[in-house]
N, C-alpha and C positions, 0 to 999 in steps of 0.2 A: 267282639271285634276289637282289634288293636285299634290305637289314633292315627297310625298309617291306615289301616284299612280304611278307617272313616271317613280319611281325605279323602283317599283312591274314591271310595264312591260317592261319596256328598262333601265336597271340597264347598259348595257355595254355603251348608248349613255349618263348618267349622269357619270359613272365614269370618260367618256372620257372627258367631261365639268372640271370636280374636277381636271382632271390630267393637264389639256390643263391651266388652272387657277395659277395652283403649279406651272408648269412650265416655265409657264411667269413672274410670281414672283422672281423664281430664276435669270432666265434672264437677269431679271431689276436691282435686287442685283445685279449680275455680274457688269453690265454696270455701277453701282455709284459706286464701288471700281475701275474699270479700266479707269474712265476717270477723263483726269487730269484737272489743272482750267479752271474755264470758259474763264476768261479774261485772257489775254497775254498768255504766255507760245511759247509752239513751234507749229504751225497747221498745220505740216506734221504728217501724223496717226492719234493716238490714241488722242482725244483733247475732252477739255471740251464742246466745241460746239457743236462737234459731239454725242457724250455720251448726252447731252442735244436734242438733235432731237430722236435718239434713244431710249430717255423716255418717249418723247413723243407719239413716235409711238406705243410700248409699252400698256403705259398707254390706247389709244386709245382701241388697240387689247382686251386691259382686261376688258372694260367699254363695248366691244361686248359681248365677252365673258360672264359676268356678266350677262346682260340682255337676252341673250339666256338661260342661265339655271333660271334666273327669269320667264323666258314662261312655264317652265315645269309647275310651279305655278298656271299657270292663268285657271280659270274653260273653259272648252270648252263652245260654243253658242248650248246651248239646244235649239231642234226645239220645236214650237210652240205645245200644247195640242191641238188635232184635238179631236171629235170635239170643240170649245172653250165654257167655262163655262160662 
C-alpha cells in the first residue's frame, strides 16, 4: 500500500510515526545545546562524551523510525492470478 493509502486507513498509526520523528528531533537538539566539549572539560554529568553517545543513540532510534514509516510505502505482495494466463 501507497502512504496515501496508509493514511486513508490508519492515519492515527502515521501521525504517531510523524510525531514520534518530531520528537526525537527535538531531543537531539536538546542534547547538542546541553552537552559540553567533547575533549577535556569536567566528566562528572553533563559531558561532551556523553551527549555524543546520546546522539548516537538517538540518531539510531530515528533511522528505525524512518524506515517504518518508509514501509507504509512499500506495495503489499499481491497473490498470484489463479487461474494463471
Amino acid at each position: 500500500m501507497g502512504i496515501r493509502t496508509a493514511i486513508q486507513h490508519n492515519p492515527l498509526v502515521t501521525a504517531g510515526l510523524l510525531f514520534a520523528i518530531g520528537w526525537t528531533v527535538v531531543i537531539g537538539a536538546r542534547i547538542v545545546d546541553q552537552m559540553g566539549p567533547i575533549v577535556g572539560g569536567n566528566w562528572v554529568g553533563q559531558n561532551g562524551l556523553g551527549g555524543l553517545m546520546g546522539l548516537l543513540v538517538i540518531v539510531a532510534f530515528l533511522g528505525l523510525l524512518i524506515a517504518s514509516f518508509g514501509a507504509l510505502g512499500e506495495p503489499d505482495p499481491a497473490p498470484e492470478e489463479w487461474p494463471p494466463e
